[in-house]
C-alpha positions in Angstrom: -0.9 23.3 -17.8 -1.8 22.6 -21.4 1.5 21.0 -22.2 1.7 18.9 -19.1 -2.2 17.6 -19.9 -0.4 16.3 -23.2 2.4 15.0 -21.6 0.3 13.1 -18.7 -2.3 11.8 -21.7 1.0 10.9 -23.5 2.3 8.8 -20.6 -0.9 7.2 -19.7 -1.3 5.9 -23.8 2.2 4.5 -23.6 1.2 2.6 -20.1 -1.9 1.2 -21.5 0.1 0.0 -24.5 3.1 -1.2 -22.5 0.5 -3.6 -20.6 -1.2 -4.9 -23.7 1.8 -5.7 -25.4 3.9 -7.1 -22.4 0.8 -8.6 -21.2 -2.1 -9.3 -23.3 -3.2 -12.4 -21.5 -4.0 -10.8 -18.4 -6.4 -7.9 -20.2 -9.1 -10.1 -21.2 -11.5 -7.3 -20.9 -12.1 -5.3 -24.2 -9.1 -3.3 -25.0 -11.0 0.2 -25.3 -11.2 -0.3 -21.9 -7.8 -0.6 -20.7 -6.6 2.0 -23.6 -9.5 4.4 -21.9 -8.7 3.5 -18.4 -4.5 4.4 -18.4 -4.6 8.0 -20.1 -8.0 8.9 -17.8 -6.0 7.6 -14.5 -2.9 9.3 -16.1 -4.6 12.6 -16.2 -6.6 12.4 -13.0 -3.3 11.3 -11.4 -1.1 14.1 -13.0 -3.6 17.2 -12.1 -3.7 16.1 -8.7 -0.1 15.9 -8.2 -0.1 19.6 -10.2 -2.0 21.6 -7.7 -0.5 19.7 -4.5 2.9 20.9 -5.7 1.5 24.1 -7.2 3.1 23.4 -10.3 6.7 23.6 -8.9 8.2 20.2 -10.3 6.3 19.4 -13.5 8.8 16.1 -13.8 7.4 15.0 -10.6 3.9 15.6 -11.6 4.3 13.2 -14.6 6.4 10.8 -12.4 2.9 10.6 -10.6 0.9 10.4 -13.7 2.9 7.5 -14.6 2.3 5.6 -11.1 -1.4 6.5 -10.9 -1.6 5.0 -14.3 -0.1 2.0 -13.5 -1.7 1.3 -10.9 -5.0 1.2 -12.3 -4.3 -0.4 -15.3 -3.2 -2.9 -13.2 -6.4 -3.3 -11.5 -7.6 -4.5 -14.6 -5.0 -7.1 -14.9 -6.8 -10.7 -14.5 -4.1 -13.4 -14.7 -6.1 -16.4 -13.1 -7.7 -16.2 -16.7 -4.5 -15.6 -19.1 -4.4 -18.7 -21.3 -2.3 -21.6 -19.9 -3.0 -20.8 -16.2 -4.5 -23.6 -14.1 -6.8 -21.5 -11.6 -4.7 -23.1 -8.4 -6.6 -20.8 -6.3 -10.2 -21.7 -7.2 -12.3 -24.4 -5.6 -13.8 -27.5 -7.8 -17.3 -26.4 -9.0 -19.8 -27.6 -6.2 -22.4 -30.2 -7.0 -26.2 -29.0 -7.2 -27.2 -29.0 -4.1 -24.5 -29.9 -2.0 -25.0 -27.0 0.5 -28.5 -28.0 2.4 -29.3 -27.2 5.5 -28.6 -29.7 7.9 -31.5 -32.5 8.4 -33.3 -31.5 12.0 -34.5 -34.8 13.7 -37.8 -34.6 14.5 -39.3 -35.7 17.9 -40.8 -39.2 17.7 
């Protein structure tokens, strides 16, 4: 199990590098996080997939290192604030105090 706790901290360093080289843009956040975030999903994801296949197939368990790391690296991905992307998505800043309650007539 000490080996494969290597390997899975091994494979969740190269994911977090992988995205901040590939990607760097879309990790705006500081990069301790991500670099803390991919090894710590990597090893959560890899002793899980340990004692559900009771250490049978330790190339599957690192197969699922690699996809729980992924997949919350990418969680951190934010590419409607990488540099050069027109936020498409995102409504025009509203006017100060544009959103009142309707006017109620009163009773003459």
């Amino acid at each position: 199990m000490l080996v494969e706790s290597i390997a899975f901290a091994l494979v969740g360093l190269v994911t977090a590098a992988a995205a901040l080289l590939a990607l760097p843009s879309y990790f705006r956040a500081a990069r301790a996080l991500t670099l803390g975030t991919a090894p710590a999903a990597a090893l959560l994801g890899g002793v899980v997939a340990h004692f559900c296949l009771q250490g049978h197939y330790p190339a599957v368990s690192v197969a699922a290192s690699a996809v729980a790391s992924g997949v919350l690296t990418s969680l951190l991905a934010r590419p409607d604030l990488a540099a050069g992307r027109a936020p498409a998505h995102r409504h025009h800043p509203h006017r100060a105090g544009a959103h009142r309650a309707p006017r109620r007539h009163r009773p003459a």
